[in-house]
C-alpha positions in Angstrom: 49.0 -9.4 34.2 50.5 -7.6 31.0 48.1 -6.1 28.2 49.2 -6.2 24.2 48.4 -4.8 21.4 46.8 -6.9 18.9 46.6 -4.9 15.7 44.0 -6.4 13.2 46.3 -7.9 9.9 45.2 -5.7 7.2 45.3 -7.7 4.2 43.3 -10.4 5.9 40.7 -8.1 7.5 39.9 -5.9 4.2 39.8 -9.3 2.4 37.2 -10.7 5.2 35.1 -7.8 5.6 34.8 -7.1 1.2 32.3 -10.3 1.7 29.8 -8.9 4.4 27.0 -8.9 1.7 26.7 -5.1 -0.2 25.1 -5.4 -3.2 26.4 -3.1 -6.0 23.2 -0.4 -5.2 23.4 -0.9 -1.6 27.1 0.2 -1.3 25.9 2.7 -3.8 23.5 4.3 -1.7 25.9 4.0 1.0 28.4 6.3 -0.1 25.2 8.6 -1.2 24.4 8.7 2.5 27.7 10.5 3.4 27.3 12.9 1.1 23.7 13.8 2.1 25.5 14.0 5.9 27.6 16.5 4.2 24.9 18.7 3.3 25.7 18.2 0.2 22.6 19.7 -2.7 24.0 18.2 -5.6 25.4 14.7 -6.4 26.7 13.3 -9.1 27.2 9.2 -10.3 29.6 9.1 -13.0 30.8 5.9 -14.6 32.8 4.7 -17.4 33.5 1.7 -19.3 36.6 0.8 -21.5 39.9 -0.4 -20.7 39.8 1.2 -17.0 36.3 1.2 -15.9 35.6 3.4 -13.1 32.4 4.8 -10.5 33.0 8.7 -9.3 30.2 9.9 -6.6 30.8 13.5 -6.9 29.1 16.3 -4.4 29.3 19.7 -3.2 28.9 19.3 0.8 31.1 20.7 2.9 34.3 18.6 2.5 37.0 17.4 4.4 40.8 18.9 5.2 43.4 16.6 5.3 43.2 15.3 9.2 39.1 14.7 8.7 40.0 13.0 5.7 42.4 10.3 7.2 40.3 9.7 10.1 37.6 9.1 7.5 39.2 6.6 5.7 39.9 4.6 9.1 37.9 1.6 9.8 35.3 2.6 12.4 36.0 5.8 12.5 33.1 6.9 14.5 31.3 4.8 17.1 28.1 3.8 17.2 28.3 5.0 20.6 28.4 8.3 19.7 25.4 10.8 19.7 25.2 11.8 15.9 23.5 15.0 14.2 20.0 14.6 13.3 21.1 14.3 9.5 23.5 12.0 10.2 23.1 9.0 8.0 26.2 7.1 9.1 26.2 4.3 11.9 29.4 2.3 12.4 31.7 4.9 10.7 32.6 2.0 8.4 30.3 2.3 5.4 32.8 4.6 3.1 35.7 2.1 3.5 33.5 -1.3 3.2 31.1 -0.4 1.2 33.6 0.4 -1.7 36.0 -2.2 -1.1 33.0 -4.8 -1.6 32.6 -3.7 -5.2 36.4 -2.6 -5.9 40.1 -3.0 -5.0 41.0 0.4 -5.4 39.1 3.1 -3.2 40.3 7.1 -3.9 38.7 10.1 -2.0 39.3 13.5 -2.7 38.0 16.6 -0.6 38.2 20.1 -0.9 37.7 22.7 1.9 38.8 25.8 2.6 40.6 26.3 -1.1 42.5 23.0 -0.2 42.5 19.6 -2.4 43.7 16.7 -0.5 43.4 12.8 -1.5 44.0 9.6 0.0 43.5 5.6 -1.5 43.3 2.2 0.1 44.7 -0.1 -2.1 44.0 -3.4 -1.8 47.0 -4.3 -4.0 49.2 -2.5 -2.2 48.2 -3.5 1.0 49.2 -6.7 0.2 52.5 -5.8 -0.7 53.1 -4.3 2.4 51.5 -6.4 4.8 49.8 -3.7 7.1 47.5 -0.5 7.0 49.3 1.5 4.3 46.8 4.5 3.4 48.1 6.4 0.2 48.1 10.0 0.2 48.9 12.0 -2.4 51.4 14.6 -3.3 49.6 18.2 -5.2 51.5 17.5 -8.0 50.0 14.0 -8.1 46.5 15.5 -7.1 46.2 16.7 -10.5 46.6 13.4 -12.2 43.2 12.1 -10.5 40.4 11.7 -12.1 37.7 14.5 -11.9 40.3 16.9 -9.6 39.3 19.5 -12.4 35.6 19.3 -11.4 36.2 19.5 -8.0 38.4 22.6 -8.4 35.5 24.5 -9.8 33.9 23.5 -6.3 33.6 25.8 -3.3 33.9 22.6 -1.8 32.7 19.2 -2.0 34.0 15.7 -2.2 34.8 13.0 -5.2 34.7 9.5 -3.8 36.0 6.8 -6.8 35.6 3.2 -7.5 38.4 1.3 -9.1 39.9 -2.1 -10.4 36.8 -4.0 -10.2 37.4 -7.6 -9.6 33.9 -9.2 -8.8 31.9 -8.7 -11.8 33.0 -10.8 -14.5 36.1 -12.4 -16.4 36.2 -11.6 -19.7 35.4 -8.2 -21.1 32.3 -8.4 -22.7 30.3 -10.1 -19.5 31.5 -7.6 -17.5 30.1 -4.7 -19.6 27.6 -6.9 -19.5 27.0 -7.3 -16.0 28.3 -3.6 -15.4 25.6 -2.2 -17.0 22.9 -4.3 -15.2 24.4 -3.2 -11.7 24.1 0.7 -13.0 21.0 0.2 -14.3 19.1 -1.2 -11.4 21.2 1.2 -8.7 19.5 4.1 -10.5 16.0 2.6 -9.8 17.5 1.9 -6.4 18.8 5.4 -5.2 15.5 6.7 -7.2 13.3 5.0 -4.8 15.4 4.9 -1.6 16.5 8.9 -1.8 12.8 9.6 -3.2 12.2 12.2 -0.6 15.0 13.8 -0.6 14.5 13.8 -5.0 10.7 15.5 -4.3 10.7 18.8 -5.7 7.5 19.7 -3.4 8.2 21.3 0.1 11.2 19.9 0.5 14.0 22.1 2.6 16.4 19.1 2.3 16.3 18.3 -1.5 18.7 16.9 -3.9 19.1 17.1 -7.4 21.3 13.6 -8.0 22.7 12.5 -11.7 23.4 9.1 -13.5 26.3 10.5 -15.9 24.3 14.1 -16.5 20.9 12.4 -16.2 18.7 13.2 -13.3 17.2 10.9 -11.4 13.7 11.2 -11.0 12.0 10.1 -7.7 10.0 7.0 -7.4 7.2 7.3 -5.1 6.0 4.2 -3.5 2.7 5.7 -2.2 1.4 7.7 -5.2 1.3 10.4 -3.4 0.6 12.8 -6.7 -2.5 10.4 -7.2 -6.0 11.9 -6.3 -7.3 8.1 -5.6 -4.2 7.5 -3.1 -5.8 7.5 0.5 -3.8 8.7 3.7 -4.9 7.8 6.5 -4.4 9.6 10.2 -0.4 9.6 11.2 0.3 8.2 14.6 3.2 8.7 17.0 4.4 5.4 18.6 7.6 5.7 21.6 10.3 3.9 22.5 12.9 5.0 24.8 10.3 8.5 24.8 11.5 9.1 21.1 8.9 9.7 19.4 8.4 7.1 16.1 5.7 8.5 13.5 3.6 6.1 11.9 1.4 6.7 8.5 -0.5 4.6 6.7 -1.8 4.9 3.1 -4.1 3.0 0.7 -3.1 3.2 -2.9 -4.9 3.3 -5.5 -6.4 0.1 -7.8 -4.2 -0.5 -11.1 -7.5 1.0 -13.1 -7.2 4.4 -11.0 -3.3 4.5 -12.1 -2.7 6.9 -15.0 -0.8 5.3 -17.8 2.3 7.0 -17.0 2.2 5.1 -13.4 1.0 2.0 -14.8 4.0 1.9 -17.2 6.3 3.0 -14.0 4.9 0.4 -12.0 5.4 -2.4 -14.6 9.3 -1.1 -15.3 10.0 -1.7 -11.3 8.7 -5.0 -10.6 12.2 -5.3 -9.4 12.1 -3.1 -6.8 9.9 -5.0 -4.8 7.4 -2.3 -4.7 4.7 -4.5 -2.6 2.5 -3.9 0.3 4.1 -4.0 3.7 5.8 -1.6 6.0 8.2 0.9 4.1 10.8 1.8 7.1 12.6 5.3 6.9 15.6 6.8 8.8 16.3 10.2 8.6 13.8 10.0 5.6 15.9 7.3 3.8 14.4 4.0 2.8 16.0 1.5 5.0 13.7 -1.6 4.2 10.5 -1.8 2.4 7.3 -3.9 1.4 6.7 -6.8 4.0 4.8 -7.4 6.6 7.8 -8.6 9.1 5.2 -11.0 10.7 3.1 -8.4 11.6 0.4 -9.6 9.2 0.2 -12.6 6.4 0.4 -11.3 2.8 -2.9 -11.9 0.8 -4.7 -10.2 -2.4 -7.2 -8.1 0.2 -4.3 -6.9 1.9 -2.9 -5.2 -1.4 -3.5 -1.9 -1.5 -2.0 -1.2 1.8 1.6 0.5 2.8 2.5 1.9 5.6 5.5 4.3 6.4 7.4 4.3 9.5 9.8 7.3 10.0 12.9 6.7 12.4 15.4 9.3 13.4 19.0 8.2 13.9 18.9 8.0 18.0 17.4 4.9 17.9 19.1 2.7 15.9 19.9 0.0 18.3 16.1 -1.1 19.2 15.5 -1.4 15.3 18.9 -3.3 15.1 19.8 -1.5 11.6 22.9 -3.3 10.2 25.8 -1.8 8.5 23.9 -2.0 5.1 21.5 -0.2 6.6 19.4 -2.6 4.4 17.5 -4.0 7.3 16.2 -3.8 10.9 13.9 -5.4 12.9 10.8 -4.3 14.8 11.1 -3.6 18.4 9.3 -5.9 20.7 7.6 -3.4 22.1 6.3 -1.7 19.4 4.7 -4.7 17.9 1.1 -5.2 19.2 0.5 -1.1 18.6 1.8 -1.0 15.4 -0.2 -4.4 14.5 -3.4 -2.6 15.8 -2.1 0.8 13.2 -1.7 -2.0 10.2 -5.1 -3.8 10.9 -7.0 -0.7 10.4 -5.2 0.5 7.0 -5.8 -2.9 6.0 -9.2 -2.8 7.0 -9.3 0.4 4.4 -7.9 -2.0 1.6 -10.0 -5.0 1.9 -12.9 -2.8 1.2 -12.3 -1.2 -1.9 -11.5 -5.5 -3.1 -14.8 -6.5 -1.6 -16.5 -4.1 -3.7 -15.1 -5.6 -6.2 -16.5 -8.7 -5.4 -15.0 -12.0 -4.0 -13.1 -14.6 -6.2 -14.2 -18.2 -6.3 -11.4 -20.3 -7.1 -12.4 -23.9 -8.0 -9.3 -24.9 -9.4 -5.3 -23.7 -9.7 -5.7 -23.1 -13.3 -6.7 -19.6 -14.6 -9.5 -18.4 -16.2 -10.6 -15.7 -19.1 -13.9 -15.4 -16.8 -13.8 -15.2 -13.2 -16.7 -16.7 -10.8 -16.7 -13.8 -8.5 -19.5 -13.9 -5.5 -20.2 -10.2 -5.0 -23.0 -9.0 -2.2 -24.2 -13.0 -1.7 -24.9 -13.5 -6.2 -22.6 -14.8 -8.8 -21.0 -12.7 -11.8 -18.7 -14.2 -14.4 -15.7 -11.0 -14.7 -13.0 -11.3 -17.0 -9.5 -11.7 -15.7 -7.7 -8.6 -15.1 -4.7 -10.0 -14.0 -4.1 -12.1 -17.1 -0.6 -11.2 -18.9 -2.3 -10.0 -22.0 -4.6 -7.6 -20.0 -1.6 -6.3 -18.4 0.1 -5.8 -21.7 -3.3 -3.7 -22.8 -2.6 -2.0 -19.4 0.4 -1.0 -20.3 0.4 0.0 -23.8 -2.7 2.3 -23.9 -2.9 6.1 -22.8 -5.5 6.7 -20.6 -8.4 7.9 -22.9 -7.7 4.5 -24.6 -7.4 2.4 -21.3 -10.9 4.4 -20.4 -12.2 3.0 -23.9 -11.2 -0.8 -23.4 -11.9 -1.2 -19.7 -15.7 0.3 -20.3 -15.9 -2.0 -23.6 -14.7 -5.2 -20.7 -17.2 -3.7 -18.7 -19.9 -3.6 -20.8 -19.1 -7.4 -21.9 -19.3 -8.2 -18.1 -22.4 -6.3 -17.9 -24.3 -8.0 -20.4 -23.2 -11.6 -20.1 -26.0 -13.4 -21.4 -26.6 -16.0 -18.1 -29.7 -17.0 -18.9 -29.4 -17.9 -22.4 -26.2 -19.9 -21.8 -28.4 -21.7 -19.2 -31.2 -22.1 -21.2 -29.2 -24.0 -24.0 -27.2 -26.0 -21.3 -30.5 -27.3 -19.9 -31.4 -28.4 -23.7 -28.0 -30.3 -24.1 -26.8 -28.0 -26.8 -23.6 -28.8 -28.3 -21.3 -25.6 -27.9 -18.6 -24.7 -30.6 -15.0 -25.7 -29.0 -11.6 -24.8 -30.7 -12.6 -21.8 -32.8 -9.5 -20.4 -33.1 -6.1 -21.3 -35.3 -3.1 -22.5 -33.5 -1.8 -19.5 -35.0 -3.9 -17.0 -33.5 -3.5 -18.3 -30.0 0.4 -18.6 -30.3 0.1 -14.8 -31.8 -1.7 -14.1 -28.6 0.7 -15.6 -26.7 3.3 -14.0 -28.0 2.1 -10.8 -27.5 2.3 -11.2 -23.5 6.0 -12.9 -23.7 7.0 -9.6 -25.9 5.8 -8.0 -23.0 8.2 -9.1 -20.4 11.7 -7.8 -20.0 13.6 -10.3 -19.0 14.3 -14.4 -19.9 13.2 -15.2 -16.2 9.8 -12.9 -16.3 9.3 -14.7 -19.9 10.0 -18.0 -18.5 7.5 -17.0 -15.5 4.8 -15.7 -17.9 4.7 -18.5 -20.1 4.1 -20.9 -16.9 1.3 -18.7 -16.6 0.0 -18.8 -19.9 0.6 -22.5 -19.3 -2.5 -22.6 -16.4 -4.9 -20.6 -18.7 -7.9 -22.4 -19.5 -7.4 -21.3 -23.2 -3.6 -21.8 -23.8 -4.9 -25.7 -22.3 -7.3 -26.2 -25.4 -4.1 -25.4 -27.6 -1.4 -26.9 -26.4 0.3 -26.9 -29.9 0.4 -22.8 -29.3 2.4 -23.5 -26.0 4.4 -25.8 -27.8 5.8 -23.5 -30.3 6.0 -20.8 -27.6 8.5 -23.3 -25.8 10.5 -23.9 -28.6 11.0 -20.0 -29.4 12.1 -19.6 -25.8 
């Protein structure tokens, strides 16, 4: 029996493997993670637009000389075999290489230690001219003809990974500065959220100052954590494999305990996802965040609940983390006693809602007033999660939130039951329609204003659609239709 050597067809492989499924912040955050295993303390996104648009990830870890460097751009140049340091972010040793060939065609490192520059590219381009696994490296006179080889010169060392000949974006030029702009846009909410505790400025012996083109990122805490009304509950330590998993739930606080600052935050990431659920860390990096995985079934009670699960890096396989390292799945055998850890916070949230009474829903439209049973008697509450409310929400400081939700109160306090009974047992005829077409479509077009986006308007007006008033004018509908 003879053995051969079957080498993998480069063209064919890099082509294959640029469709594994990174989105533009996920391979983002990617090459962010090598740069935090570099112990680097500074990081840098810079990107430009123009004729030859480009993304540099700039740091100041330790770099590479030229043999790391090669080996670094080989495709799995680690295995996940391998027992890693405990600030190892890496898995498969393939994230550098795929990661940026997902978004580009043209990948360029540069590293300096030790005094010495050296850079390499894969080039897609060029790989298919020559048919196999033709690395580029460059010459030092051509070293100085890269981009940002001046910045990193001023380095003690560091590393300048760069992003070129997009070719998944767009076709013309003006939907892909379009579309570029988007990506960058939503990767800085990304790396703001999923680097957040590395970004905390507060006890933190591994933090990171990160920049979008000279801008620093500011860290987006998912559990409020600066918030006086945010509750933590006890941490627990779960095993597996005697590695020791540490599990802490937290109770956030109700939208009327949020300052307006938060509440504004809040409303600006509704793309993030930022929902109750488990929020999954490795190595203190947000791997996966706000579900339940089947733990638990989402519900309004269940709200105010999060719970963070921190992972080291020795475990990956039981938690099956993929390449991404944009999901995992729970261990078998860490289900029932971290079910028994998410009952309890949850037990925590369903409180502070049955205090604020339970709704009684006796239809699928929604109302300005609520039936709400609270304690075993009825109470008619207005509708805090109407668009327009949210709109107050979010435009008001807090002295004038303070002001408006005591004035709601104060309606919901003194709703006059008995004299609206009194007049219904006497068959008095109540005034309907007492407002213009106008004024309701003005009203109306104060919560699609509101939203950000042509899908969240779309989704708001369908809301606005269900309200018993918008139903009593469906002329005001109509005309917010026809804007749309």
């Amino acid at each position: 029996m003879n053995n051969i050597t079957l080498t993998p067809f480069a063209p064919n492989l890099i082509e294959s493997t640029r469709s594994i499924g990174y989105s533009f912040e996920t391979a983002l955050a990617d090459i962010v993670d090598n740069s935090i295993s570099n112990l680097a303390s500074r990081i840098d996104i810079n990107f430009r637009l123009g004729a030859n648009p480009y993304v540099a990830i700039i740091d100041n870890g330790v770099g590479m000389p030229q043999d790391v460097l090669k080996n670094a751009m080989r495709y799995g140049s680690s295995s996940v075999l391998e027992t890693r340091k405990a600030n190892d972010l890496g898995r498969f040793g393939l994230g550098l290489k795929m990661a940026s060939m997902s978004q580009c065609r043209k990948l360029t490192v540069l590293s300096k230690q030790r005094n010495s520059i050296n850079a390499v590219s894969w080039d897609l381009d060029h790989i298919h001219k020559t048919q196999d696994w033709s690395l580029l490296v460059y010459s030092k006179d051509k070293l100085k003809e890269l981009k940002h080889y001046e910045e990193l010169t001023k380095l003690k060392s560091g590393t300048v990974v760069i992003w070129e000949n997009f070719d998944r974006m767009a076709e013309t030029p003006v939907e892909f500065e379009l579309e570029f702009n988007q990506k960058l846009d939503h990767a800085d909410k990304h790396l703001s959220l999923v680097f957040h505790r590395y970004l905390e400025s507060i006890n933190n012996k591994n933090k990171i100052d990160m920049y979008f083109n000279q801008r620093k990122l500011k860290p987006i805490d998912p559990f409020f954590l600066s918030n006086k009304a945010t509750q933590p509950l006890e941490e627990e330590t779960l095993f597996i494999n005697k590695v020791g998993i540490k599990v802490k739930p937290f109770v956030v606080p109700y939208t009327s305990k949020l300052t307006s600052e938060e509440r504004r935050l809040q409303n600006q990431y509704k793309d993030l996802n930022l929902n109750q659920g488990l929020y999954i860390y490795r190595n203190k990096r947000l791997i996966v965040w706000g579900k339940w995985f089947y733990l638990l079934r989402e519900s309004e009670l269940n709200r105010l609940a999060r719970v963070r699960i921190d992972l080291p890096n020795s475990i990956d396989e039981y938690w099956t983390i993929d390449v991404k390292k944009s999901n995992a799945a729970i261990p078998s055998s860490l289900k029932d006693p971290l079910k028994k850890i998410i009952i309890n916070a949850v037990g925590k949230s369903e409180k502070i809602y049955r205090y604020r009474g339970r709704t009684i829903k006796e239809s699928n439209n929604q109302h300005i007033w609520q039936k709400v049973k609270n304690r075993e008697k009825i109470q008619y509450l207005v509708n805090r999660d109407l668009p327009i409310f949210k709109t107050f929400e979010d435009k008001l400081d807090d002295t004038q939130f303070k002001l408006f939700d005591s004035f709601i109160k104060s309606l919901e306090e003194t709703f006059p039951y008995q004299s609206v009974y009194y007049d219904l047992a006497k068959d008095e005829e109540f005034a309907e329609n007492t407002m213009t077409v106008q004024e309701v479509y003005d009203l109306g077009k104060v919560s699609l204003n509101a939203a950000t986006s042509m899908t969240e308007k779309k989704s708001t007006l369908k809301i606005l659609e269900n309200i018993d008033l918008f139903q009593k004018y469906p002329e005001a509908i109509r005309l917010l239709e026809q804007e749309l």
